[in-house]
C-alpha positions in Angstrom: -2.5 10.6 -9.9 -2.6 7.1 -11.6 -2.9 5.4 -8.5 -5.6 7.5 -7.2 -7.5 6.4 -10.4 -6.4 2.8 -9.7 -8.0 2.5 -6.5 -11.4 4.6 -7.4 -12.2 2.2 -10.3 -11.5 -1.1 -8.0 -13.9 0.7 -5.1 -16.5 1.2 -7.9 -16.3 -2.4 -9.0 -17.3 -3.5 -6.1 -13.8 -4.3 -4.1 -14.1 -4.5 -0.4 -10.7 -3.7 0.3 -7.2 -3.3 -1.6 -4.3 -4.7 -0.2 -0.5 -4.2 -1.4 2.9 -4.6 0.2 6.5 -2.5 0.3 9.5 -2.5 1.5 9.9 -1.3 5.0 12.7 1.3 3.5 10.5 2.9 0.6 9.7 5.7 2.9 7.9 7.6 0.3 5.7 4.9 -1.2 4.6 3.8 2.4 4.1 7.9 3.1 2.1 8.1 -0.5 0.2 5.1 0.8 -0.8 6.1 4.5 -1.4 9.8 2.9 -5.0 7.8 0.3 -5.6 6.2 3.6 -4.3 2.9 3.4 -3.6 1.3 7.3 -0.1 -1.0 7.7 -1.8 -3.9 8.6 1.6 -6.3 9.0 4.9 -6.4 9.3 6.9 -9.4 8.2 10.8 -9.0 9.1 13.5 -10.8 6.9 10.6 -11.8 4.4 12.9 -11.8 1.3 16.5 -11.3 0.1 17.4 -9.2 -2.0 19.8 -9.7 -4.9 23.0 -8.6 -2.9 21.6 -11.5 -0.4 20.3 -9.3 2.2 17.6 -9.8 4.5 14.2 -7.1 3.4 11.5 -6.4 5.5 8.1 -6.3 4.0 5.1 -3.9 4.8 1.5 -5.1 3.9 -1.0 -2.2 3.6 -4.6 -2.0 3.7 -7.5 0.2 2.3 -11.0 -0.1 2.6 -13.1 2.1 0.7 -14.6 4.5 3.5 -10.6 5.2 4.5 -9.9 6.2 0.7 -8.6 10.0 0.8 -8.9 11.0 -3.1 -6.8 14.3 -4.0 -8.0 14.3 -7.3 -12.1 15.2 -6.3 
């Protein structure tokens, strides 16, 4: 997986930690995210609008690198 990739190079350029955020209702990125290990750090309600002019919630994600499931090993 690309992502998988993504985060292996960052680790082995020396990144501490990789930190990203999602919409509370992508179920299956915040699944695809908790599945490499990656911890939901915060949760900020009502942090945007999207263009229909409703209220999104956002989901900030963590990973440090001894967390880091890799599927592709």
């Amino acid at each position: 997986m690309t992502l998988e990739l993504l985060i292996e190079e960052l680790f082995s350029r020396g990144y501490e930690k990789i930190a990203l955020g999602t919409n509370y209702r992508n179920k299956r990125a915040r699944h695809v995210y908790r599945q490499l290990g990656f911890d939901e750090a915060e949760i900020a309600y009502d942090s945007w609008v999207d263009r229909l002019g409703e209220p999104q919630t956002t989901v900030y994600c963590e990973l440090r690198p001894e967390k880091f499931v890799n599927y592709i090993k």
